[in-house]
C-alpha positions, -999 to +999 in steps of 0.1 A: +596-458-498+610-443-469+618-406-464+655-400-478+651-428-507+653-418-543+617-421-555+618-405-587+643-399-614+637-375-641+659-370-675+657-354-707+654-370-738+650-359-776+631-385-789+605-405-765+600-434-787+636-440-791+641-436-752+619-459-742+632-483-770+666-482-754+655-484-717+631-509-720+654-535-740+685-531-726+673-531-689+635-547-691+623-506-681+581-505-682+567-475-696+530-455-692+515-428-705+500-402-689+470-393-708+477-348-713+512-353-711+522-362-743+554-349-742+564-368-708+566-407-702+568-424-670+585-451-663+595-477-637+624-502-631+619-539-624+627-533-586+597-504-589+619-471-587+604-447-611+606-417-630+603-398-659+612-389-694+608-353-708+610-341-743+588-308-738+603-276-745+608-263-713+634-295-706+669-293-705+685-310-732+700-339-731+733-335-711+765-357-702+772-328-673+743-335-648+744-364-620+757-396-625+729-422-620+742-459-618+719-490-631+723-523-615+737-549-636+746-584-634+770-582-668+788-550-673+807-559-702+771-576-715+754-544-710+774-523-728+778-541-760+742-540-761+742-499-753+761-498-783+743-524-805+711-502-791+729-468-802+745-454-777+786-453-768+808-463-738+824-432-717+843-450-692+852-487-702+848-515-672+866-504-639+873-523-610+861-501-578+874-525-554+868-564-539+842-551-518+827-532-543+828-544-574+829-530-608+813-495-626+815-481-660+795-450-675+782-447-708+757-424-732+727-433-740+709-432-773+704-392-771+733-385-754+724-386-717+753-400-695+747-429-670+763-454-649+766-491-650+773-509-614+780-547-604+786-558-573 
């Protein structure tokens, strides 16, 4: 990664297990444990940009308010009948950005953090 890339992405959660569950199905998310950090899972996406998940005490809760980060997709309207088959709910339906751009849509997750769908 270079200097200025996103390299890790960090959000809170409620339940780990359930996280992971909805990551990791809906958009093929890996996950590892950090042996200590019980209360933290790592994860990576399958073009290798990582992060983590907290549930500790000290992390905010989960939030619709913070910054909007947008997944990659090939099939919005795919992805997010499986969000909601998975537990979570559409925000913003399906919107065309433009030609050039393509298509967005935000949703919330299974604990109630807000993200962003994009296709290009």
């Amino acid at each position: 990664m270079a200097t200025g890339d996103f390299c890790h992405i960090q959000f809170s959660s409620t339940d780990l297990a359930k996280t992971k569950a909805f990551f990791g199905e809906i958009f093929g998310w890996t996950f590892q444990d950090i042996p200590g950090f019980e209360t933290y899972g790592m994860f990576q996406t399958p073009s290798g940009l990582g992060g983590g998940i907290d549930v500790s005490d000290r992390a905010d809760p989960p939030s619709d308010q913070g910054p909007i980060l947008h997944i990659e997709v090939d099939d919005i309207d795919a992805t997010l009948a499986k969000v909601i088959e998975m537990g979570g709910k559409t925000v913003a339906p399906k919107m065309k950005i433009s030609d050039e751009f393509g298509h967005a849509a935000l949703f919330l997750d299974n604990v109630g953090n807000r993200f962003g769908l994009w296709s290009a």
